[in-house]
C-alpha positions in Angstrom: 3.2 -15.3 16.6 3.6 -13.0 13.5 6.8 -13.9 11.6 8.3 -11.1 10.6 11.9 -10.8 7.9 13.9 -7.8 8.4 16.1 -7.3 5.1 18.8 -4.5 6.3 22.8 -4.6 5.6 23.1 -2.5 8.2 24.1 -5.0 11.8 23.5 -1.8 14.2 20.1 -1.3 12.7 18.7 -4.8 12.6 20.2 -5.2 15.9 17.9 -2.1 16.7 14.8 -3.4 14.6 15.3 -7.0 16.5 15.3 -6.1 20.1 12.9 -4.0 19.5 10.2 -6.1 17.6 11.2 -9.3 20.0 9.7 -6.6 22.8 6.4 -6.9 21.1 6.6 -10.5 20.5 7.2 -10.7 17.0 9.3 -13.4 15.7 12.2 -12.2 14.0 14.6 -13.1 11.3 17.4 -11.3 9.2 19.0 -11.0 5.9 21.8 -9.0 4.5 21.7 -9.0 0.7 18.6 -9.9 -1.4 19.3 -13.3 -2.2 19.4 -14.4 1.3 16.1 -12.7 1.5 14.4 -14.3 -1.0 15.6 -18.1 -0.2 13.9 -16.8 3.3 10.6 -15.7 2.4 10.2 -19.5 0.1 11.3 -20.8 3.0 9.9 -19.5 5.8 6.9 -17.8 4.5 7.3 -14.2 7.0 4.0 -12.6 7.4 5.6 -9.2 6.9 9.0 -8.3 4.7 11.0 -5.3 6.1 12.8 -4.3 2.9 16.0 -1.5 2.4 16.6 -1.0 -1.0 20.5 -0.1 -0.9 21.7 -3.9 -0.2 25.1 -4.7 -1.3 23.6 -7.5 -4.0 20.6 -6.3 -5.7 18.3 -3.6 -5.8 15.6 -3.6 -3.1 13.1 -2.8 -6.0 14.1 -6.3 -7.8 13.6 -7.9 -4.7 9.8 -6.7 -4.4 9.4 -7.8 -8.1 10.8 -11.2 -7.4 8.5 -11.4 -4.4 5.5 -10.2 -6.1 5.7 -12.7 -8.6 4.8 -15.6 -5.9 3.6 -13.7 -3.2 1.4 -11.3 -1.9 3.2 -10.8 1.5 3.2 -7.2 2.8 6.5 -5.4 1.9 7.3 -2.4 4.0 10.2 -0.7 2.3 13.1 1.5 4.7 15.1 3.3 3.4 17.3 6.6 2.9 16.1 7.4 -0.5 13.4 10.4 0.1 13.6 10.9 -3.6 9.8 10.6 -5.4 10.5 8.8 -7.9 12.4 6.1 -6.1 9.2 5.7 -3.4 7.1 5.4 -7.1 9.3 2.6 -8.3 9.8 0.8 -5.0 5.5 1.2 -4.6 4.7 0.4 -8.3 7.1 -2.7 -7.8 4.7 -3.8 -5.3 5.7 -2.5 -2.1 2.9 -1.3 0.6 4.5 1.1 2.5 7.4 3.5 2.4 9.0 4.9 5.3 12.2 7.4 5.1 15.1 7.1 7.3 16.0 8.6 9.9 12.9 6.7 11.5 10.6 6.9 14.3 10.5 3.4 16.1 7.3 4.2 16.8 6.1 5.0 13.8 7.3 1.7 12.3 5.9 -0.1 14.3 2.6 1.3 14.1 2.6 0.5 10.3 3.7 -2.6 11.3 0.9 -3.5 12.6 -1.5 -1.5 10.2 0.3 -4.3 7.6 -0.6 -7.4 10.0 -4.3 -6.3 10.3 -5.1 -5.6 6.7 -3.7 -9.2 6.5 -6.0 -10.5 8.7 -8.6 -8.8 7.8 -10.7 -10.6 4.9 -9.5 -9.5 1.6 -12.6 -8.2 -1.0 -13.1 -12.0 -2.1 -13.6 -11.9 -5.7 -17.2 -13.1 -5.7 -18.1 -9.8 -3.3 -20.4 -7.3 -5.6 -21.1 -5.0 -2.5 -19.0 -2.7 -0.4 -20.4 -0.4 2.7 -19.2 2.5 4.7 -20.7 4.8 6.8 -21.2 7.4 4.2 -21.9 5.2 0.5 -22.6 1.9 -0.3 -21.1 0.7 -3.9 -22.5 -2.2 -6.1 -19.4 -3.1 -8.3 -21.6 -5.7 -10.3 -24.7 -3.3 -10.7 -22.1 -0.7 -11.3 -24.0 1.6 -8.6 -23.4 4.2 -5.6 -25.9 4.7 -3.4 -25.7 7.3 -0.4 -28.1 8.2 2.0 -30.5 5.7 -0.2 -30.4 7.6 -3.0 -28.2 6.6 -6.0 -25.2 8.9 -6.9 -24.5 9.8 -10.4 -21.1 9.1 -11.1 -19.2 10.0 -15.0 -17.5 6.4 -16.3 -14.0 8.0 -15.0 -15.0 8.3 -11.5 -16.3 4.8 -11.3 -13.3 3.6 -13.2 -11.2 5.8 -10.5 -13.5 4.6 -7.3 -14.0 0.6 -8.4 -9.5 0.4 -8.4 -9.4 2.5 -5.3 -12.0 0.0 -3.9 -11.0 -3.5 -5.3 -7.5 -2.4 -3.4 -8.8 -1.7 0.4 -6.3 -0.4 2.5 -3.6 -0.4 -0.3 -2.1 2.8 -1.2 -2.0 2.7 -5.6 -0.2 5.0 -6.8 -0.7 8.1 -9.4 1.5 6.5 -11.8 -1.3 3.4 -12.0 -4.2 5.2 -12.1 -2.9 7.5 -14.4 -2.2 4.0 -16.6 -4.8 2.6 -16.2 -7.6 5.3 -16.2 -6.6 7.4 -19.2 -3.7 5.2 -20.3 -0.7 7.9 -19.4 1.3 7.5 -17.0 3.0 10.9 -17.6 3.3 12.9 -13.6 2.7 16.1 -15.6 -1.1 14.6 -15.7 -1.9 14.3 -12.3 -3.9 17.2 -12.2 -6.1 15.2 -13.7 -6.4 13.0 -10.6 -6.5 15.6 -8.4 -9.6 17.1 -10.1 -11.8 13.4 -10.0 -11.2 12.4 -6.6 -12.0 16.0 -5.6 -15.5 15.4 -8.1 -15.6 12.3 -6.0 -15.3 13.1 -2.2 -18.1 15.6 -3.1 -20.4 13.2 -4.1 -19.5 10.7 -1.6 -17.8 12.1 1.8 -19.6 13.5 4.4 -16.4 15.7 4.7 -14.9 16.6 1.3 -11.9 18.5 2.9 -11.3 15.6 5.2 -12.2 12.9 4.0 -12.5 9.4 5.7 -12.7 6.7 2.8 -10.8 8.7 0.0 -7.6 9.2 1.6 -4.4 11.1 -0.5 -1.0 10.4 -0.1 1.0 13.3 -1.2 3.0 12.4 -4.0 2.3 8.6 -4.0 -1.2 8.0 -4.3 -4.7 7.3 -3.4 -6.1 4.8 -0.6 -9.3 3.5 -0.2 -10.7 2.5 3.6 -13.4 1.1 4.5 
């Protein structure tokens, strides 16, 4: 049974989040503040964190830094703030998803379990030199994309660009990353610079440049690779 911690200082809504994830046969447990949280997760070791960040303790953010620096446990952040720049922070803290209230049920729940598989699903193990889709195949050893078997020709940024987005399957990373760790800004005013690689990019590798399958964008977050 996945184990699943709901961290909410709001007794309606985790009543809510409870009953309804119980339904589905999750098991379920609850904290208030942040430090109840995190003497939780050591101690129970959830499969999935549901995280708000306005808790009457801490920061939400400082609890995703404090997880992240012992565990890799998916964090699913919900919460009011709709702002950018706090979905930034909360994702560059560590988080892997970011959902707004007011909420669909639904929808939670659906990236609820889109969070369980990628757990279950085997991670790239660091020894794996080879990654295939449907469209391209990419040697990250060989440093080599070949579709259709013939090899693509890609500049040193957009292999830089692709081999993140791939060593991260299924993680969104945001601009704010790349941007660091491609060109070494970090600087939003620069993310026209992202927006013109991965556009070089889906051309040389997506069947469908304009909707594209493996290269997917989240406005104003990110990038995400899938398989």
């Amino acid at each position: 049974m996945t184990r699943v911690l709901v961290v909410e200082d709001d007794p309606q809504l985790v009543r809510a989040l409870v009953i309804n994830m119980q339904v589905r046969r999750y098991e379920v447990e609850a904290a208030s503040d942040g430090a109840t949280a995190l003497r939780l997760a050591a101690a129970r070791r959830p499969d999935v964190v549901i995280l708000d960040l306005g808790l009457p303790d801490m920061d939400g953010v400082d609890v995703i830094t404090a997880l992240r620096g012992w565990s890799r446990v998916p964090v699913l952040v919900l919460s009011a703030r709709q702002g950018s720049d706090e979905k930034v922070a909360a994702l560059d803290a560590g988080a892997d998803d970011y959902i707004t209230k007011p909420f669909s049920m639904d929808e939670l729940m659906a990236r609820l379990r889109a969070a369980v598989r990628r757990v279950e699903e085997t991670p790239l193990a660091p020894e794996t030199t080879v990654v295939e889709t449907d469209e391209f195949t990419v040697d990250l050893l060989a440093k080599k994309v070949v579709r259709g078997c013939h090899d693509v020709r890609l500049t040193p940024t957009e292999w830089h660009l692709l081999e993140i987005l791939i060593t991260n399957p299924g993680r969104l990373v945001t601009q704010k990353y790349l941007l660091q760790e491609v060109w070494g800004v970090s600087q939003s005013n620069k993310t026209n610079y992202l927006r013109v690689y991965m556009a070089q990019l889906r051309r040389k590798l997506e069947a469908d440049p304009s909707h594209p399958r493996h290269l997917i964008t989240e406005p104003g977050m990110g990038y995400r690779f899938e398989g």
